[in-house]
C-alpha positions as a printed Julia matrix, in Angstrom:
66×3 Matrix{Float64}:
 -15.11    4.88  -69.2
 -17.1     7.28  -66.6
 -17.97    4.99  -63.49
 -21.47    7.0   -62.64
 -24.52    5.68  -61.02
 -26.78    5.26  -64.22
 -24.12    2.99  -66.03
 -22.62    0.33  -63.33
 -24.96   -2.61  -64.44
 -23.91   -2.08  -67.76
 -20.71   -2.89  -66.68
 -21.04   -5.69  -65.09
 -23.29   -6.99  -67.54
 -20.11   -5.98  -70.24
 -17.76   -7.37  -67.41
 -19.84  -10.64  -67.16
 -20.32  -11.33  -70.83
 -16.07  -10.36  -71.45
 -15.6   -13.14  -69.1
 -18.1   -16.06  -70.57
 -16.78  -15.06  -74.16
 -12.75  -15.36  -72.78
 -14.14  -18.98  -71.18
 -15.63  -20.23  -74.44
 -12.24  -19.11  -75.96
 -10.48  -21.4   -73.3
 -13.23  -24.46  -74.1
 -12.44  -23.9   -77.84
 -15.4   -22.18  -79.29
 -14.94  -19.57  -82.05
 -15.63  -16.13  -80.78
 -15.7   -13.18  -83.33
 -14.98  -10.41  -81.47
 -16.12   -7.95  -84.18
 -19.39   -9.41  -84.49
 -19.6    -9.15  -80.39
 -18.61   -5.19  -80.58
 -19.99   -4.01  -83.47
 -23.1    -2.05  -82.27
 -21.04   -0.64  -79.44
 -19.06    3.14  -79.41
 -15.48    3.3   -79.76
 -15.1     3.47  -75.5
 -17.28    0.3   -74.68
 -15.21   -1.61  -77.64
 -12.16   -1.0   -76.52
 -13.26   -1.27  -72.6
 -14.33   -4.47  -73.35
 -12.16   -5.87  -76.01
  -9.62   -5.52  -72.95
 -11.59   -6.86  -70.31
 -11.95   -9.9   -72.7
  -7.95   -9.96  -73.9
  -7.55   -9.99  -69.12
 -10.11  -13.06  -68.66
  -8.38  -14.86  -71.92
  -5.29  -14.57  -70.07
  -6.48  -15.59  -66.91
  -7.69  -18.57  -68.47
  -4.96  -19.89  -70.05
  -2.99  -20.03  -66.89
  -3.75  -23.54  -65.45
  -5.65  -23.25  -61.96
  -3.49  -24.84  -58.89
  -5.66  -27.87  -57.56
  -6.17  -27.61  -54.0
C-alpha cells in the first residue's frame, strides 16, 4: 500500500480498527471479517486482513505481569 501524505490517517484509522477487532477476538466476540472488508479494494483487504491476523496474534500471547 503507497505510504503518501493524503492517505496516512486512513491508516491509522485501518491500523486502529485491525487492532480493536483482533481485541474483541481475544474477549470472545464474533468478528466477521468479510462483513468488516467488504466495501474495501483488494489492497486495503488484504492490508488489513493482515494487520488484524498480527494484533490476533499478539493477543493471544499472555502479557508478562510486571
Amino acid at each position: 500500500m503507497p505510504m503518501d501524505n493524503s492517505n496516512i490517517y486512513s491508516l491509522n484509522n485501518f491500523d486502529f480498527l485491525a487492532q480493536s477487532f483482533a481485541r474483541m477476538h481475544d474477549q470472545g466476540q464474533d468478528v466477521d471479517l468479510e462483513a468488516i472488508t467488504g466495501n474495501m479494494d483488494e489492497e486495503h483487504r488484504v492490508w488489513f486482513c493482515r494487520r488484524y491476523e498480527r494484533y490476533c496474534q499478539k493477543q493471544s500471547v499472555p502479557e508478562l505481569e510486571h
